[in-house]
N, C-alpha and C positions, 0 to 999 in steps of 0.2 A: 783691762786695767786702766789704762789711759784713757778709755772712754768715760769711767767711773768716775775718775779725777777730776778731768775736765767738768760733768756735770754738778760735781760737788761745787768746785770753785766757783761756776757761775752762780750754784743758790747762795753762798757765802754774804754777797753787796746785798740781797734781802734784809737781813739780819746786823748789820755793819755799815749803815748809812751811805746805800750804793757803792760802795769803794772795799778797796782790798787793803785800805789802810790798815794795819794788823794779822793781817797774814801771815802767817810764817808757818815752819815746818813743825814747833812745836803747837801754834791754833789749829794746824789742820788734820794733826793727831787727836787734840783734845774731839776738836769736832766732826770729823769722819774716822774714826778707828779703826771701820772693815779697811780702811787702805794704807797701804805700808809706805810711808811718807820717808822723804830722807832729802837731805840738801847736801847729795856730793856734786864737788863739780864735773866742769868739765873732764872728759875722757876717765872716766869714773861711773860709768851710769851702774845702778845693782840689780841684779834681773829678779825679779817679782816686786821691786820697787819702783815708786814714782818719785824722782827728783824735782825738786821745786826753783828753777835758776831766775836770776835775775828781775827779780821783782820791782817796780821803781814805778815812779810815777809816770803818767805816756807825755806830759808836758804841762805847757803853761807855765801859773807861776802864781804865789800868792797873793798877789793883787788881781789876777784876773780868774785866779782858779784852777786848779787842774783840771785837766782836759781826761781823768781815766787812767789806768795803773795798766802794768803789761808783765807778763812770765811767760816764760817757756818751764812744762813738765815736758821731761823724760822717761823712758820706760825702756827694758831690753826684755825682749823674748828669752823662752828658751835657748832657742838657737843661738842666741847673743846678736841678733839682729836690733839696730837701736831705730824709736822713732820718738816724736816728739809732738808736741799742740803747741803752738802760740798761741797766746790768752788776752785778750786784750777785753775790758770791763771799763765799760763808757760811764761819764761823768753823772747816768742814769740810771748805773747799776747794769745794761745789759750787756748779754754776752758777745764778742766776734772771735772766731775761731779758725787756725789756718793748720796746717798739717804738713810734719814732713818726716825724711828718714836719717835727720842728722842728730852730733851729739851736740845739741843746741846750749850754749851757754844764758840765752835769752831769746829774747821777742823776735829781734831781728835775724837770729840766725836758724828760726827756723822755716822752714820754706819747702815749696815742689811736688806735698802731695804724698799723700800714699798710694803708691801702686792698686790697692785693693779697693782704693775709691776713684779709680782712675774713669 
């Protein structure tokens, strides 16, 4: 399901002038529908869904530009195991991807990796 996601988002800057400006939980219903979108927060993740935290610009500034936008989704197993992608969509549109097993509020807090791609 996370994997789904994740691929979704990175086609998104295609279509949206490289950038995830306009993102949200309700464009990412309109535009992916197989997947069950929701923007809870923290210590709230909902299992068969993707959370969308923390979206924001990665930096810069309007005179020089932003530098690429960053999210962390969320996802809980069955089991109520949580894991997470950090999203990070360069000023080029492409994707960088990092991976971990926490309930990430954003880019930064998620980290370490899945076990299953260890």
């Amino acid at each position: 399901m996370l994997r789904s996601a994740r691929d979704a988002i990175g086609r998104w800057p295609a279509e949206h002038g490289h950038s995830l400006e306009g993102f949200s939980v309700e464009a990412a219903r309109e535009a992916f529908p197989d997947i069950a979108w929701n923007a809870s927060g923290g210590g709230k993740p909902v299992p068969g869904e993707v959370s969308i935290r923390g979206l924001a610009p990665a930096g810069g500034d309007e005179l020089t530009g932003w530098s690429g936008w960053t999210l962390a989704i969320v996802g809980t197993t069955p089991d109520l195991q949580t894991y997470c992608i950090a999203v990070n969509i360069d000023e080029n549109g492409g994707g960088n991807f990092r991976y971990g097993i926490q309930d990430a509020a954003d880019y930064p807090g998620c980290r370490g990796g899945w076990p299953e791609l260890g």
